[in-house]
C-alpha positions as CSV (number, residue, x, y, z in Angstrom):
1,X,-10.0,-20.9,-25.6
2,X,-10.6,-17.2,-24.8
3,X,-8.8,-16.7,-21.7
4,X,-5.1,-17.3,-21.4
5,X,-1.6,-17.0,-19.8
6,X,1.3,-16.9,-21.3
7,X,3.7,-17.8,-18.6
8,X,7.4,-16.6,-20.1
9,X,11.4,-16.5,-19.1
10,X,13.1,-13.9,-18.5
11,X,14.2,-11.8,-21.5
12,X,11.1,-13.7,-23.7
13,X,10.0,-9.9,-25.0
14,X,7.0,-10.5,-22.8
15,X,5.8,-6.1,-22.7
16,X,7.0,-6.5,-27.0
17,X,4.7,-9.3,-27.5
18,X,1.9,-7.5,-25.8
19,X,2.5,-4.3,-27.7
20,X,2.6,-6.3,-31.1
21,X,-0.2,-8.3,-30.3
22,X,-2.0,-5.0,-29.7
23,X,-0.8,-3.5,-33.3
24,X,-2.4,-6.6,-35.4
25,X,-6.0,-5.9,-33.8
26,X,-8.4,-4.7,-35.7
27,X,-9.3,-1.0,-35.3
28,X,-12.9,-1.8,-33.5
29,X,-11.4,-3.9,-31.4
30,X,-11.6,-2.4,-27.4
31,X,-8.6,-3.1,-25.6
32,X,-7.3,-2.4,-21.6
33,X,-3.7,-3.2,-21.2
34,X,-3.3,-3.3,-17.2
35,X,0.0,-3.7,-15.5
36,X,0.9,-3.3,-11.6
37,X,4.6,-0.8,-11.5
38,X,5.0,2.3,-12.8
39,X,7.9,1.2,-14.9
40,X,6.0,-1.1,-16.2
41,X,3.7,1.6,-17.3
42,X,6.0,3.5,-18.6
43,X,7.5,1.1,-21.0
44,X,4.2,-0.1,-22.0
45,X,3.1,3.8,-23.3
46,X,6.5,4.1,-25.0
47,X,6.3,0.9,-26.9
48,X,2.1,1.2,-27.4
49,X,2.8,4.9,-29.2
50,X,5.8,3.6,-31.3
51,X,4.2,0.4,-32.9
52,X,0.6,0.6,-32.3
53,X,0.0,4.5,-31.6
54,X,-2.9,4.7,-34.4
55,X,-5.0,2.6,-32.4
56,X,-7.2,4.2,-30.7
57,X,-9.2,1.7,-29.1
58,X,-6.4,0.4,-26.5
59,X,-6.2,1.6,-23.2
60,X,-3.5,1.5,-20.5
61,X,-3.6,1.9,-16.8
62,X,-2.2,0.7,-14.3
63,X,-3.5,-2.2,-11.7
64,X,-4.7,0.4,-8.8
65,X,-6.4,2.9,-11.5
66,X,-7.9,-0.1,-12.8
67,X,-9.5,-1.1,-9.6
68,X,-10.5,2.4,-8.9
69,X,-11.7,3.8,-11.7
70,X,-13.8,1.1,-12.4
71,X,-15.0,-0.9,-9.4
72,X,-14.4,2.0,-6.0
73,X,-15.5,5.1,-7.7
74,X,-18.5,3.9,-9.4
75,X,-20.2,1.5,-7.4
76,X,-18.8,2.8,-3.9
77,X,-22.5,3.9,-2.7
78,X,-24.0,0.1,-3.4
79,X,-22.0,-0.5,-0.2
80,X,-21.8,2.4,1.4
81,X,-24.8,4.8,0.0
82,X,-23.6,8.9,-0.1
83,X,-20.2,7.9,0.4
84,X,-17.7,8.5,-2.3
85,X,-14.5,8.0,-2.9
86,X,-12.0,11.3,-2.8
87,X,-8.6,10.1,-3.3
88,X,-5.7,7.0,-2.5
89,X,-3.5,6.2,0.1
90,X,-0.6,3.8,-1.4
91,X,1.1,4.1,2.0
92,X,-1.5,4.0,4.9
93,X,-3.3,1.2,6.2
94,X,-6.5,1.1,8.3
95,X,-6.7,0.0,11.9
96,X,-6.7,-3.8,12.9
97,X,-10.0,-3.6,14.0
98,X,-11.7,-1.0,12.0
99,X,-14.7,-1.8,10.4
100,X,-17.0,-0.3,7.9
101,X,-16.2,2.4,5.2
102,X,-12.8,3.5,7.6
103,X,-11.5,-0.5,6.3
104,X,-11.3,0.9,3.0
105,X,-11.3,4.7,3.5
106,X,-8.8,6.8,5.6
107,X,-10.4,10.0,7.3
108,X,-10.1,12.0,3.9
109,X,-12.3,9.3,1.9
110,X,-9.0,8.1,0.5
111,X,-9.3,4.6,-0.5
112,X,-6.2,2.3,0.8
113,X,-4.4,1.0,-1.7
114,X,-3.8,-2.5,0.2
115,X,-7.6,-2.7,0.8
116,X,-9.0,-1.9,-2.5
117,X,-8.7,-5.1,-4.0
118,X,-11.3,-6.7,-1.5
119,X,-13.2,-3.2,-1.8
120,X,-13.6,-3.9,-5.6
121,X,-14.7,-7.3,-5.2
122,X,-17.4,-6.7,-2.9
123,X,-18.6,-4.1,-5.1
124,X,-19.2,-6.4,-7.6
125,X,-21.1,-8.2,-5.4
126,X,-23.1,-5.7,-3.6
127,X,-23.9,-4.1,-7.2
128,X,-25.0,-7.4,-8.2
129,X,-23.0,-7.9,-11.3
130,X,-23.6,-4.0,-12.7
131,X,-19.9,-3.6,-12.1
132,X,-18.8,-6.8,-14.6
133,X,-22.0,-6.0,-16.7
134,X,-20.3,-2.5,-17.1
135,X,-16.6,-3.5,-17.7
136,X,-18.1,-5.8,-20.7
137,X,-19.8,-3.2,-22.5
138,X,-16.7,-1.3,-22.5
139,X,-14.3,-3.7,-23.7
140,X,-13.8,-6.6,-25.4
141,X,-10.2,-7.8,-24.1
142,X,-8.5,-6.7,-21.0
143,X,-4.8,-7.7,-21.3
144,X,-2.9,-7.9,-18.0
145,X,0.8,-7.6,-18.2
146,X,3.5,-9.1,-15.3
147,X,0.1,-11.1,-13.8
148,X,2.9,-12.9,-11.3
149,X,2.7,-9.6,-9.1
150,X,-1.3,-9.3,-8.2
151,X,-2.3,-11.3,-4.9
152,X,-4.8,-11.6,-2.7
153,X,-7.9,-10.1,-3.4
154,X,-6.5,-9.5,-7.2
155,X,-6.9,-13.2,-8.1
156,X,-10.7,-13.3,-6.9
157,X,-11.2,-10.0,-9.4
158,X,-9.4,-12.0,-12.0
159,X,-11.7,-15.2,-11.3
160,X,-14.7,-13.5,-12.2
161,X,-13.3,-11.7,-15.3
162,X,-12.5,-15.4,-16.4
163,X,-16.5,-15.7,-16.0
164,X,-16.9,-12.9,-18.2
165,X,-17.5,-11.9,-21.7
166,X,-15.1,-10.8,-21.8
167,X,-11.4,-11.7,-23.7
168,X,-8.9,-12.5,-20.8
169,X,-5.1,-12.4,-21.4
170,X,-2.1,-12.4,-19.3
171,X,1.4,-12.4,-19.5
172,X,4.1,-13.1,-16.5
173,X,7.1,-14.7,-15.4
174,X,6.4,-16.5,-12.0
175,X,10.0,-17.4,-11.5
176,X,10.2,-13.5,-11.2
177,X,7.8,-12.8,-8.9
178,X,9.4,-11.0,-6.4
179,X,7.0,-7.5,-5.7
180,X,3.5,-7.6,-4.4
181,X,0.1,-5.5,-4.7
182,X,-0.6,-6.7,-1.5
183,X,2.5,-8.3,0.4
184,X,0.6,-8.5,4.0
185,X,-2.4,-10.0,3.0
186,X,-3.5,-13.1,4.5
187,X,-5.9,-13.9,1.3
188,X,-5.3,-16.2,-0.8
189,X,-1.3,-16.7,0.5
190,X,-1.3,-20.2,-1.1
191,X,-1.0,-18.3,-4.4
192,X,1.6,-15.6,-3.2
193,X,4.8,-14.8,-5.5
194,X,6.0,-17.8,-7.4
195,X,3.0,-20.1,-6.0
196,X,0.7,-18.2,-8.2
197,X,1.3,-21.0,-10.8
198,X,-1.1,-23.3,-8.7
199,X,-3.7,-20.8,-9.8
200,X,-3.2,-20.7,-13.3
201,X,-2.7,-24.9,-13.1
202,X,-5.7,-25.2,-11.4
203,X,-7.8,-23.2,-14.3
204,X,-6.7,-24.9,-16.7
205,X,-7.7,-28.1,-14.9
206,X,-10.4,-26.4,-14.5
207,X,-11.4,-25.6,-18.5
208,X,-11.3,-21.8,-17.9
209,X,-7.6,-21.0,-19.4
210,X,-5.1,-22.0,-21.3
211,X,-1.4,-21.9,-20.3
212,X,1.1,-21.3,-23.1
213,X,4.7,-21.3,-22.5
214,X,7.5,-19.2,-23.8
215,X,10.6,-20.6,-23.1
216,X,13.1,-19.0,-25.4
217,X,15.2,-16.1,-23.9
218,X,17.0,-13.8,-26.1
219,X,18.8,-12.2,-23.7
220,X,20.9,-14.5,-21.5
221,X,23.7,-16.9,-23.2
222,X,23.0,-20.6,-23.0
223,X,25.2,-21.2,-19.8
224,X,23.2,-18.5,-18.1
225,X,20.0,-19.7,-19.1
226,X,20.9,-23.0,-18.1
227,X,21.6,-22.0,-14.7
228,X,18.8,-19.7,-14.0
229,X,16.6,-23.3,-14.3
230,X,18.3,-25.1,-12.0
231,X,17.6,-22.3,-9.4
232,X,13.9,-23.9,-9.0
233,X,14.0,-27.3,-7.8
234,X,12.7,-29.6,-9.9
235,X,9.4,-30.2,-8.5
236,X,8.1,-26.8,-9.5
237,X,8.2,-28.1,-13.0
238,X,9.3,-25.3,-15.0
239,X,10.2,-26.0,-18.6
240,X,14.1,-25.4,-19.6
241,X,15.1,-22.2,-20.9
242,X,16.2,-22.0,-24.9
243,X,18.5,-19.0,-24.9
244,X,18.4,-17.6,-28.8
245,X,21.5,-15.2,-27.5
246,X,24.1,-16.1,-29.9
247,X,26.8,-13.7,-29.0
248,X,30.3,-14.7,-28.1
249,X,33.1,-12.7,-26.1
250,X,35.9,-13.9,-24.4
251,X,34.2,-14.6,-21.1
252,X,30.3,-15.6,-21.2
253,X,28.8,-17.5,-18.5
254,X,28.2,-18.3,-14.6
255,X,31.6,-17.5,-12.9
256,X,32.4,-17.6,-8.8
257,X,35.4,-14.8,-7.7
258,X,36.3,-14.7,-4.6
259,X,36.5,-11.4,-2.6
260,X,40.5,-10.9,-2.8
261,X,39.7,-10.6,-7.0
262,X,36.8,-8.6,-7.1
263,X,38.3,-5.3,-7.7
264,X,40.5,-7.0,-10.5
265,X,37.4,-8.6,-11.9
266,X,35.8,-5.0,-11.5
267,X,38.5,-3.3,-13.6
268,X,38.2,-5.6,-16.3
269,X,34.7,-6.5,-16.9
270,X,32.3,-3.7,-15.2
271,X,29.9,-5.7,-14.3
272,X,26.6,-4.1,-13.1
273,X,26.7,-4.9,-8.9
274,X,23.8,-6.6,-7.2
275,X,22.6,-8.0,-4.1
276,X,19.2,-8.5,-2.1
277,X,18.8,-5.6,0.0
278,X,21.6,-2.6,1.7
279,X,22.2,-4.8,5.0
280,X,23.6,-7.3,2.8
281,X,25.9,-5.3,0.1
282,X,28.1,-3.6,3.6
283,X,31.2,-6.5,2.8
284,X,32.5,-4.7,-0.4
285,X,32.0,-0.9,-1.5
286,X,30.6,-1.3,-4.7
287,X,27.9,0.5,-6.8
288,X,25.2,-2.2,-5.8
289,X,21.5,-2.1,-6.8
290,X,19.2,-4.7,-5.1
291,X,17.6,-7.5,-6.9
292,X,14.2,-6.1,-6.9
293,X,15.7,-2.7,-8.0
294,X,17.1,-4.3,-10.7
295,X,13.8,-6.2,-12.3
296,X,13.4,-5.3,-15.6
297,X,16.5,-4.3,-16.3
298,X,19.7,-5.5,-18.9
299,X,23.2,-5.6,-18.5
300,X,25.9,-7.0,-20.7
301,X,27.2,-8.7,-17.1
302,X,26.4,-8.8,-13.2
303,X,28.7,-9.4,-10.3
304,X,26.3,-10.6,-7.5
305,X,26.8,-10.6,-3.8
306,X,25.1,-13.6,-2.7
307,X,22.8,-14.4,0.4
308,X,23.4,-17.1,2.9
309,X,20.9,-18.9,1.2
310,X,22.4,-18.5,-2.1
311,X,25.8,-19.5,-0.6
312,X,24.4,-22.8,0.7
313,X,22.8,-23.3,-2.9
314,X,25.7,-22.8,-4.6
315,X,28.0,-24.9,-2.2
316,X,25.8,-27.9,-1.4
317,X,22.8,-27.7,-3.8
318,X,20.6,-26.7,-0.8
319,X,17.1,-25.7,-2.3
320,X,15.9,-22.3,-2.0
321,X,12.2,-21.6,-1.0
322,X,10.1,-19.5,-3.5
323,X,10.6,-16.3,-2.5
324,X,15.3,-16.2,-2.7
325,X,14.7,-18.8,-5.7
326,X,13.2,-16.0,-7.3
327,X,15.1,-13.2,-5.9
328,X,18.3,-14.8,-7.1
329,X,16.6,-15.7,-10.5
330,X,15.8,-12.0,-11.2
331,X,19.7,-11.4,-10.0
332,X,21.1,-14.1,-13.2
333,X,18.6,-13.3,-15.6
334,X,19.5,-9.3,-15.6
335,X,23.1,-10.7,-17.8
336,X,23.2,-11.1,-21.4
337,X,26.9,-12.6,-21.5
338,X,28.1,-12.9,-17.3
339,X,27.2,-13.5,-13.8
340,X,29.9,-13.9,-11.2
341,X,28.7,-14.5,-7.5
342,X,31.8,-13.4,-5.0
343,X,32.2,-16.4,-3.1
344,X,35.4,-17.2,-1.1
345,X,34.9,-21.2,-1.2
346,X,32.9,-22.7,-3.9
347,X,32.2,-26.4,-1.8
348,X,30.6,-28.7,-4.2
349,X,30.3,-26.5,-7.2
350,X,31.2,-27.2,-10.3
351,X,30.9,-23.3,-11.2
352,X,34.8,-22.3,-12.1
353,X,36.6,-19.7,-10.1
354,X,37.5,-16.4,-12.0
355,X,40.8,-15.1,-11.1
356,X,43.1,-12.5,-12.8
């Protein structure tokens, strides 16, 4: 099968495999490697020029170029002839009601960032396939990297590419899917965040993918990686975590403290703080970073200042919906050897209180 996704845990070396993948292709072989953030990006040049910087075939971009540079710029005039396209607004958003060019372009021709995913699949349609037709001559495989965050009009783009000539393979972690090309979109919300795995389920029913699971972490230790799966209830049927982290220390795993100890717990472990968002980090003056923040990232251990939600998962095994399940997954998963969640009365858990 051509086309596939390769649906990993956290700390699976998802942006390595890519990179290695990309260093055992043969020279001829025409290559876009497309991510959404700017981190993302980032990482993905480092890594390209250090293992498979002789290759001159491979391109990188990022999800927004992609869209522009090779659907709005090009084919713009199909749709909307002598117009063209003069810059991008990641920030502004056109008018409820505005119709026309001004629902893709602000007043300086800028194309809207949350609009250009529809604008680019139009295009292909109003260029009757020249767009895809186009896109194949130039390459043969088009790799997309962290697929969980595209939405909306993304996944129609990403249907037709699965039509294509053309070599389709993406990587992504839906348990982490916790940023958004296109957060306010309306389209396609029954694939949003962590519900994107109906999409990839339903190609593969469908004969047009293959999913392939990685389910062996090398970061987090086994208790960790144990308890990041039961963050997702059951019924989303995620595979269990293998956790290839074979490091010991003296205090490895998932921990509760309650406030009174957190400076002790501070002192002797430095954990890196977390929590969801600055409204909810005001209890305790610590160095926090918020979940999303913190995506991507490593620490040897995290201290996390939970939500109400979390609190009620924790205490009574109250199941979080998609978007806190993943959330709070990104939050565990950023720890190699410890998590501790500051919580004053641990109810039904059998998570064991840290004290000094």
């Amino acid at each position: 099968m051509a086309n596939t996704v390769t649906l990993a845990v956290a700390g699976a070396r998802k942006t390595q495999g890519i990179v290695e993948y990309c260093a055992e292709l043969p020279p001829e072989r025409r290559v876009l490697v497309v991510t959404f953030t700017q981190a993302n990006q980032e990482e993905l040049r480092r890594r390209k020029g250090r293992y498979a910087g002789d290759h001159l075939g491979i391109e990188l971009m990022g999800w927004y170029t992609f869209l522009l540079r090779h659907f709005a710029k090009p084919f713009l005039p199909f749709k909307f002839p002598g117009k063209r396209v003069l810059g991008f607004n990641f920030e502004g958003r056109p008018f409820t009601m505005a119709k026309g060019i001004r629902r893709f372009l602000d007043s300086s021709d800028a194309a809207y960032a949350c609009e250009l995913g529809r604008l680019a699949n139009e295009l292909i349609t109003e260029s009757g396939g020249i767009a895809l037709r186009r896109l194949e001559a130039l390459y043969d495989e088009i790799l997309i990297d962290e697929v969980q965050d595209l939405s909306a009009h993304d996944w129609e783009i990403v249907d037709r590419l699965l039509d294509s000539s053309i070599d389709v393979h993406m990587v992504g972690d839906i348990r982490q899917s916790v940023l958004s090309t296109n957060p306010r979109s309306s389209k396609n919300k029954r694939y949003a965040y962590a519900e994107s795995v109906l999409w990839f389920r339903e190609r593969e029913e469908q004969g047009r993918l293959t999913i392939i699971e990685r389910t062996t972490t090398w970061r987090c230790h086994p208790k960790i990686a144990e308890f990041s799966d039961s963050i997702f209830d059951a019924s989303w049927k995620f595979p269990a975590t293998q956790s290839f982290n074979e490091v010991t220390t003296d205090h490895d795993g998932v921990y509760l403290v309650k406030p009174k100890h957190v400076d002790d717990y501070m002192r002797k472990f430095a954990p890196q703080c977390l929590r969801h968002s600055v409204s909810s980090g005001k209890s305790l003056d610590l160095p926090f970073i918020n979940f999303k923040v913190s995506k991507g990232a490593t620490y040897e251990r995290v201290l996390v200042l939970p939500t109400s939600g979390i609190v009620d998962f924790i205490r009574s095994g109250v199941t979080l919906e998609a978007g806190p399940a993943s959330s709070f997954y990104v939050a565990v998963t950023r720890a190699q050897q410890s998590v501790a969640i500051v919580l004053n009365d641990g109810g039904g858990s059998p998570l064991p209180f840290w004290s000094p």
